[in-house]
C-alpha positions as CSV (number, residue, x, y, z in Angstrom):
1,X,0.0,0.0,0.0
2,X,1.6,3.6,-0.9
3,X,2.0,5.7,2.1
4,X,-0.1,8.7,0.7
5,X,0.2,10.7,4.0
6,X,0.2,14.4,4.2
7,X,2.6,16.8,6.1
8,X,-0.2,16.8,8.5
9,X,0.0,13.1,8.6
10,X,3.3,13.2,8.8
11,X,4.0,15.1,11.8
12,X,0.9,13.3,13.8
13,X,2.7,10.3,13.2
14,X,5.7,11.7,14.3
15,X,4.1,12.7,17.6
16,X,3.4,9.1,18.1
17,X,7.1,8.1,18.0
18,X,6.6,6.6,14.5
19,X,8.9,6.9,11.5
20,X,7.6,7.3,8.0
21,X,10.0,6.0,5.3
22,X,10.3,8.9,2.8
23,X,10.9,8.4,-0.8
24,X,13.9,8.7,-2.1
25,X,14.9,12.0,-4.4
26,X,17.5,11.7,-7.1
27,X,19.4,14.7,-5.9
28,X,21.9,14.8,-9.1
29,X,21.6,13.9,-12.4
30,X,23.9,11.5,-13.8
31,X,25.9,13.5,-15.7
32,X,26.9,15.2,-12.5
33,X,27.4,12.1,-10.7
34,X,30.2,11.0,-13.0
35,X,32.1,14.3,-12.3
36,X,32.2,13.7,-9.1
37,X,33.5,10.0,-9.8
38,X,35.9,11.5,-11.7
39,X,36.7,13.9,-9.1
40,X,37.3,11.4,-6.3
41,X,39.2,9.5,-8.5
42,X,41.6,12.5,-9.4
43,X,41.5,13.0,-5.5
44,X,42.7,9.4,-4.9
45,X,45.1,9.7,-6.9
46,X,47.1,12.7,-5.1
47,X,47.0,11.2,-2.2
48,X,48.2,8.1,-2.9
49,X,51.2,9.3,-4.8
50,X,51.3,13.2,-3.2
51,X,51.4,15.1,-6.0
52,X,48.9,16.2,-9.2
53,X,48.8,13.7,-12.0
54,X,50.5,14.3,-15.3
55,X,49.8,14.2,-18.5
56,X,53.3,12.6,-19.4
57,X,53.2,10.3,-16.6
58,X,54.3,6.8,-17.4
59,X,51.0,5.4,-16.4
60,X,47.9,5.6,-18.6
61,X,45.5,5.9,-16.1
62,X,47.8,8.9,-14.2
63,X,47.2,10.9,-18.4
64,X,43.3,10.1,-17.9
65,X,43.6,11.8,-14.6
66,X,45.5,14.7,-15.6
67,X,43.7,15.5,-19.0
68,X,39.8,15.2,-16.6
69,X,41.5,18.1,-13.9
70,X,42.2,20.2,-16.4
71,X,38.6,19.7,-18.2
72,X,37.1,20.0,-14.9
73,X,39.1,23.2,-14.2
74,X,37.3,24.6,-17.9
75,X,34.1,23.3,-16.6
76,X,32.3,25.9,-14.9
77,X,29.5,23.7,-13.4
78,X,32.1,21.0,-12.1
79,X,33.7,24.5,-10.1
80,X,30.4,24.7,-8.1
81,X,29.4,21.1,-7.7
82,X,32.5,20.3,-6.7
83,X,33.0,23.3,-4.2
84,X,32.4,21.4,-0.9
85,X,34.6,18.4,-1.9
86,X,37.8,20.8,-3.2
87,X,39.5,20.2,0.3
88,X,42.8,20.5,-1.1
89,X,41.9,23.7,-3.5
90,X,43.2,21.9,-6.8
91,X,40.4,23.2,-8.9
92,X,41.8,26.5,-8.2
93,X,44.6,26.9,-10.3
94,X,44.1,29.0,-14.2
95,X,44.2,26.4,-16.4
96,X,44.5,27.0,-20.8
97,X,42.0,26.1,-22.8
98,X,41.3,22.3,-23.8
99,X,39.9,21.0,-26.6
100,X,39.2,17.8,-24.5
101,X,36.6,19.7,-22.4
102,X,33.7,17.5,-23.9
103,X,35.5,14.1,-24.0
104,X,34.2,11.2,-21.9
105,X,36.7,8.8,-20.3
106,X,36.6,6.3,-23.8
107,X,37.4,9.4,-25.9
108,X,40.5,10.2,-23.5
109,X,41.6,6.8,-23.9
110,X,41.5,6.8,-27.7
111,X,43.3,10.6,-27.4
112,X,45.6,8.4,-25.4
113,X,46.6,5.4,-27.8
114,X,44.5,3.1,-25.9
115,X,42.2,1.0,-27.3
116,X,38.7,0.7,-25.8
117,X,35.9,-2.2,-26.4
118,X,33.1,-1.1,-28.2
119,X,29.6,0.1,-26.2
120,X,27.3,-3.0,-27.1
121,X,24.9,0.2,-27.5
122,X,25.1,1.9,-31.2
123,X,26.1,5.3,-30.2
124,X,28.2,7.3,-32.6
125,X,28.9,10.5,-30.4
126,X,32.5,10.4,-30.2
127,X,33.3,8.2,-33.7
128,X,36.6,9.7,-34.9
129,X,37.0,10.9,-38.4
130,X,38.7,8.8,-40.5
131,X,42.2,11.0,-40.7
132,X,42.2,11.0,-36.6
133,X,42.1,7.1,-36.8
134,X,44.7,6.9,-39.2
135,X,46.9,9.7,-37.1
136,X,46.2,7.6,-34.2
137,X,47.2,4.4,-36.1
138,X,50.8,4.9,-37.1
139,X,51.5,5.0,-33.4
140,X,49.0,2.3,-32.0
141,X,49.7,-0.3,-34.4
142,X,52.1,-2.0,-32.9
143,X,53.5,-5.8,-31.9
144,X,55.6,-6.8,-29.4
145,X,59.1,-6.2,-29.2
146,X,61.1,-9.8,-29.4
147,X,64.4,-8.7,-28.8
148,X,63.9,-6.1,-26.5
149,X,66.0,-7.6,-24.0
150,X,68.8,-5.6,-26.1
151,X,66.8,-2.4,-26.2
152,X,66.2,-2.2,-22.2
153,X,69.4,-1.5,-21.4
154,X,69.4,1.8,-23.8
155,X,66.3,3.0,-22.1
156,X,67.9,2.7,-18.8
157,X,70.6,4.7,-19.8
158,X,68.8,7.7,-21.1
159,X,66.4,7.5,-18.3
160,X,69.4,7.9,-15.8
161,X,70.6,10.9,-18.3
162,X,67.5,12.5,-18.6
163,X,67.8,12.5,-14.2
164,X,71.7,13.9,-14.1
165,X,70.5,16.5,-16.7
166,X,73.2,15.1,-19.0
167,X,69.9,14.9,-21.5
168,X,67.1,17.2,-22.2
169,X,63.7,16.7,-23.6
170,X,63.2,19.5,-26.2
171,X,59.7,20.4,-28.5
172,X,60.0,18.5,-32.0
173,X,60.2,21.0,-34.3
174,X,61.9,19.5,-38.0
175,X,61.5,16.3,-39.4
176,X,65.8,16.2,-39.7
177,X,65.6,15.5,-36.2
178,X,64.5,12.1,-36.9
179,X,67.2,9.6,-37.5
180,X,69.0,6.6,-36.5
181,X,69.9,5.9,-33.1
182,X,67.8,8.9,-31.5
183,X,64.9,9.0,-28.7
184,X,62.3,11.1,-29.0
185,X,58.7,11.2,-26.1
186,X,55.2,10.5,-28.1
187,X,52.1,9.8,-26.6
188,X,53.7,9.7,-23.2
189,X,56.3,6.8,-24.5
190,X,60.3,6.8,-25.2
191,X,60.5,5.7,-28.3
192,X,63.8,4.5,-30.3
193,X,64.5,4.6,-34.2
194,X,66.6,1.5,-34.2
195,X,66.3,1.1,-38.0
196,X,65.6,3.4,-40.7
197,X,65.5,1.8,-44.6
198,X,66.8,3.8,-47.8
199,X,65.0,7.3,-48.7
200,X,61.8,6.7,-51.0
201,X,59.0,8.4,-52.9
202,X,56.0,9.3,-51.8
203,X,53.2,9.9,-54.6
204,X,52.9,13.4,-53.7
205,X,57.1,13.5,-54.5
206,X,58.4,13.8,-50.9
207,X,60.7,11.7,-49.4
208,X,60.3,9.4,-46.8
209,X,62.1,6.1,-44.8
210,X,60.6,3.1,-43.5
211,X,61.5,3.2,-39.5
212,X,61.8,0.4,-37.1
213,X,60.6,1.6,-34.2
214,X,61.3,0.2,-30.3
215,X,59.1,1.9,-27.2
216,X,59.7,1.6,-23.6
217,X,57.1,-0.2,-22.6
218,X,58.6,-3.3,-25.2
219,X,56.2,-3.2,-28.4
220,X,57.8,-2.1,-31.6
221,X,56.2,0.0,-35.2
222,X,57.3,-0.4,-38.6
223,X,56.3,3.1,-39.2
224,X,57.1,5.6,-41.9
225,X,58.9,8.8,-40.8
226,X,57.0,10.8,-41.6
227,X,54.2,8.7,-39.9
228,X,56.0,9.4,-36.7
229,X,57.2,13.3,-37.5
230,X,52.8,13.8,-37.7
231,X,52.5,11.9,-34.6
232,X,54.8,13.8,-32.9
233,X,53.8,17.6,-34.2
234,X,50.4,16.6,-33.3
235,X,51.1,15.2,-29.5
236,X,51.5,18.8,-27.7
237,X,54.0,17.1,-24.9
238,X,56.0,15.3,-28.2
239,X,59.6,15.7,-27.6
240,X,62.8,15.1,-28.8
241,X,65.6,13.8,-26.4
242,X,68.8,15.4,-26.7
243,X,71.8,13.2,-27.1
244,X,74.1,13.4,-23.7
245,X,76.5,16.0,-23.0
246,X,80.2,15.6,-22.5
247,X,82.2,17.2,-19.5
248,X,82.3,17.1,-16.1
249,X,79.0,18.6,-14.0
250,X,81.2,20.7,-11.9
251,X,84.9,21.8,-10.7
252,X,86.4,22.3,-7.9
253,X,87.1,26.3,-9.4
254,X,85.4,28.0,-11.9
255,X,86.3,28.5,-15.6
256,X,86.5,32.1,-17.6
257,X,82.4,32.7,-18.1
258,X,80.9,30.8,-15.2
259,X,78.8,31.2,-12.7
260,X,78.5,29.7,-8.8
261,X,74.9,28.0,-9.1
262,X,74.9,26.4,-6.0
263,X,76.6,24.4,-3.3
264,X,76.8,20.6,-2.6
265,X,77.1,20.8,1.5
266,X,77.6,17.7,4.1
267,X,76.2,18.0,7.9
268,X,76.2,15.9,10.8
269,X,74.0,16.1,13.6
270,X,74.5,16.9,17.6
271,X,71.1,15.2,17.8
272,X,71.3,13.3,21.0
273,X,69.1,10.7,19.7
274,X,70.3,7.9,20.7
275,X,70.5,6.4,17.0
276,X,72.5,9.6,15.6
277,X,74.7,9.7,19.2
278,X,75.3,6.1,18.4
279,X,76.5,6.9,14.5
280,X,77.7,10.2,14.5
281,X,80.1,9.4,12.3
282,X,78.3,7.8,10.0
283,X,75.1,9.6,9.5
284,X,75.5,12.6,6.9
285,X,72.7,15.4,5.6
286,X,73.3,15.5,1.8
287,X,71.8,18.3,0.5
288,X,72.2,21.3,-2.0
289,X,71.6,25.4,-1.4
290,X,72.0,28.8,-3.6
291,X,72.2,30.3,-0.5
292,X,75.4,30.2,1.7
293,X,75.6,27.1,3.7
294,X,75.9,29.4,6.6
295,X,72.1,30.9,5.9
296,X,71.1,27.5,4.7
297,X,71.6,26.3,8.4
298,X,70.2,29.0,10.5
299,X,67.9,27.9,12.6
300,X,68.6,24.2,12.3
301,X,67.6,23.5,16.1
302,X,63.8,24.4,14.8
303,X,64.2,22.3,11.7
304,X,63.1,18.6,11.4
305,X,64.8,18.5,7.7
306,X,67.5,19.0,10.3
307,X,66.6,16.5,13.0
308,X,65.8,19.5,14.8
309,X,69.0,19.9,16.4
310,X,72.2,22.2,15.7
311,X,74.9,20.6,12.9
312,X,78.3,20.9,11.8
313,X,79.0,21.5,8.6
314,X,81.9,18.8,7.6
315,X,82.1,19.5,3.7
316,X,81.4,21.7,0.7
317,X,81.7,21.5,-3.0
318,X,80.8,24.9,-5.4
319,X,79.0,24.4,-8.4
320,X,78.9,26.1,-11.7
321,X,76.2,26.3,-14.6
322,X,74.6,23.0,-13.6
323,X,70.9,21.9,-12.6
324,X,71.4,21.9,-8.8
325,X,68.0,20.3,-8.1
326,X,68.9,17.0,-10.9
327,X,72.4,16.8,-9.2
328,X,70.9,16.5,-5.7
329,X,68.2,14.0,-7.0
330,X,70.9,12.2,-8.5
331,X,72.5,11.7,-5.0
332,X,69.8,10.9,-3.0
333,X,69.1,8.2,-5.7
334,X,72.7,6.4,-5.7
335,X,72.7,6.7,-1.9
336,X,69.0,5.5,-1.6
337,X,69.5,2.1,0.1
338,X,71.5,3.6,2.7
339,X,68.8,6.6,3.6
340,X,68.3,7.1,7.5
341,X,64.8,5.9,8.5
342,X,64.4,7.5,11.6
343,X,61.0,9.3,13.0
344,X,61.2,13.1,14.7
345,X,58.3,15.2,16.8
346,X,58.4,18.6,15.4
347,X,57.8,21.6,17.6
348,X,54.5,20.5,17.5
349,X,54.8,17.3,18.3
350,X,53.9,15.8,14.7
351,X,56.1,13.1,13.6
352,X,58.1,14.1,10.7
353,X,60.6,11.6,8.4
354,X,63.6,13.2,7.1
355,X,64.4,12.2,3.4
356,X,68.1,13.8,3.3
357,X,70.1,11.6,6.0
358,X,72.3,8.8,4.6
359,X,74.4,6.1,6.7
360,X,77.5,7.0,4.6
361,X,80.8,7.4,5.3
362,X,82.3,11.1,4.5
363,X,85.1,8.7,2.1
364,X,82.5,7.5,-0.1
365,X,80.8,10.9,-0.4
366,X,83.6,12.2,-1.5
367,X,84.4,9.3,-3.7
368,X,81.1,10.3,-5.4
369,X,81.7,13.8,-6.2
370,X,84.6,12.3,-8.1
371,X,82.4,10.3,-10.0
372,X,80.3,13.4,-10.7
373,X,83.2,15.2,-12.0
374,X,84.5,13.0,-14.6
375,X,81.1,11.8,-15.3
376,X,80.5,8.1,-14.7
377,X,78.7,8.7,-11.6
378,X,75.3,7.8,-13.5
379,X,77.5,3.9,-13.8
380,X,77.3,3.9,-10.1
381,X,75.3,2.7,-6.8
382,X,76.1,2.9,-3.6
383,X,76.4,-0.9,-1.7
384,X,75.4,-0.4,2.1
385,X,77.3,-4.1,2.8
386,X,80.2,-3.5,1.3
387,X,80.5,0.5,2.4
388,X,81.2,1.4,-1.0
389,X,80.3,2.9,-4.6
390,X,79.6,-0.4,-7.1
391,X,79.8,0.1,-11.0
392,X,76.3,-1.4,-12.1
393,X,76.9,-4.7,-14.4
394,X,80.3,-5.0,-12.8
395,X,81.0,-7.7,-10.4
């Protein structure tokens, strides 16, 4: 039986300690239920991993992410539904135009490269012309790489020179960048022109070169060049990768025409923790400043990046016309497996984990910055058993 009661009803029943089941309203429509999916998701995502998604991250699901925040930063209704749930303001920021503003999450995927199963409903909204499929083909249409046990190694390598800044990642611009033995970055990917055939014909009279193609994530093309020149004018984050540069990353003294950048500087602690007391020696802040050491470590007692205690200062190293930030990330990388897990209270009381303490002797620091200056240190990792730098591959 339907409960047709009144408000007068209602309220007499409520009086009698008697609670009437209400229906149900549909308070959103579905459109605006899936933005705030799609919200939650981007959400999710940043805190899991502590940082906005990006459009060339290597995962495809972290490009979904970042191409929806900036559609839902154009999207002047997904603003003010999602007001109350912005806790961490990331809607805020100005954001360009996007031509992806009225793609659903099966259009972003085919943006992406990815392929999607069709709806078993016949629904032609987002159907592709026939010259985006065919754009969209000469990257997609790929097998898997057999031999790419040989072509790892080579993607290694330029990822670890892409991290020392002894590689850049530059905008495509000409299709002479292409050629034989060069990386380039399309549709999110490394991708590696292992083989390129004799010139040829086209039927409009241009030239062009059948390519074999290797990506990172081990499929392969037999692509035309200029197949993968259109690809790569038509990705907005396609990139060329620079081949690596020759010569040490910094001197102990400058040369005519450079500049001081930044400082490499070494602390230990007077923490009297018992686990620093216990390996003073041993533990070392590795960090590096454009500012003097001296102002870098005012103030260190109120610091927990300094274990909130004074330090001493036990060595230096000047740099000149280098990328101080991919130097120190290069560090902290080799010395990783030795990094100090230790715990502090701040000033108020929160615990805090410093990321910039190593259990390293001052020797093999130093034995580092060698490295650094001739340039193998990229070769390198630091073994915490044997107390000493390890050339990778090299027993």
């Amino acid at each position: 039986m339907a409960n047709d009661f009144t408000d007068e009803d209602d309220a007499l029943l409520a009086e009698l300690g008697i609670e009437v089941e209400q229906k149900k309203q549909s308070a959103r429509t579905p459109r605006e239920e899936r933005i705030i999916a799609g919200f939650e998701d981007i959400q999710k995502f940043i805190v899991e991993h502590g940082r906005l998604p990006r459009p060339d991250g290597s995962d495809i699901f972290e490009r979904i992410y970042a191409v929806r925040l900036e559609r839902l930063r154009n999207l002047p209704e997904a603003t003010a539904l999602l007001a109350d749930l912005d806790h961490g303001h990331i809607l805020t920021g100005a954001a360009p135009a996007d031509d992806t503003a009225e793609m659903d999450d099966d259009a972003l995927l085919a943006a992406l490269g990815v392929e999607v199963e069709a709806s078993p409903l016949t629904d032609l909204k987002h159907v592709r012309s026939t010259a985006d499929r065919k754009a969209a083909e000469d990257v997609a249409n790929r097998r898997p790489c057999d031999d790419f046990d040989a072509f790892k190694p080579l993607f290694e390598k330029v990822q670890r020179d892409l991290e020392t800044g002894q590689r850049e990642t530059r905008p495509f611009k000409l299709k002479a960048e292409i050629q034989k033995g060069r990386f380039f970055v399309v549709e999110g990917q490394k991708a590696y022109v292992a083989e390129m055939g004799e010139p040829i014909l086209t039927d409009q009279g241009k030239t062009d070169a059948r390519l074999r193609v290797i990506f990172d994530n081990g499929t392969e093309s037999n692509m035309l060049l200029r197949s993968l020149q259109r690809a790569l004018n038509k990705d907005e984050t396609g990139r060329r990768i620079t081949e690596p540069v020759a010569g040490p990353l910094f001197a102990d003294a400058p040369e005519e025409g450079d500049g001081t950048t930044g400082t490499i500087y070494v602390l230990r602690s007077k923490s009297d923790h018992p686990m620093i007391a216990a390996n003073r020696e041993l533990v070392h802040k590795i960090g590096v400043t454009t500012l003097s050491v001296e102002k870098r470590i005012a103030g260190a007692h109120l610091q927990p990046t300094f274990l909130m205690a004074p330090v001493e200062v036990v060595a230096t190293y000047d740099l000149y016309n280098i990328n101080q930030t991919r130097l120190e990330n290069l560090i902290h990388r080799i010395f990783g497996p030795a990094q100090l897990d230790i715990q502090i209270p701040d000033r108020f009381g929160r615990p805090v984990t410093p990321r910039e303490w190593f259990l390293v002797p001052l020797f093999v620091i130093d034995a580092a910055v060698e490295r650094v200056r001739d340039g193998s240190i990229t070769r390198y990792r630091y073994d915490p058993e044997r107390a000493e730098l390890v050339e990778e591959g090299v027993e």
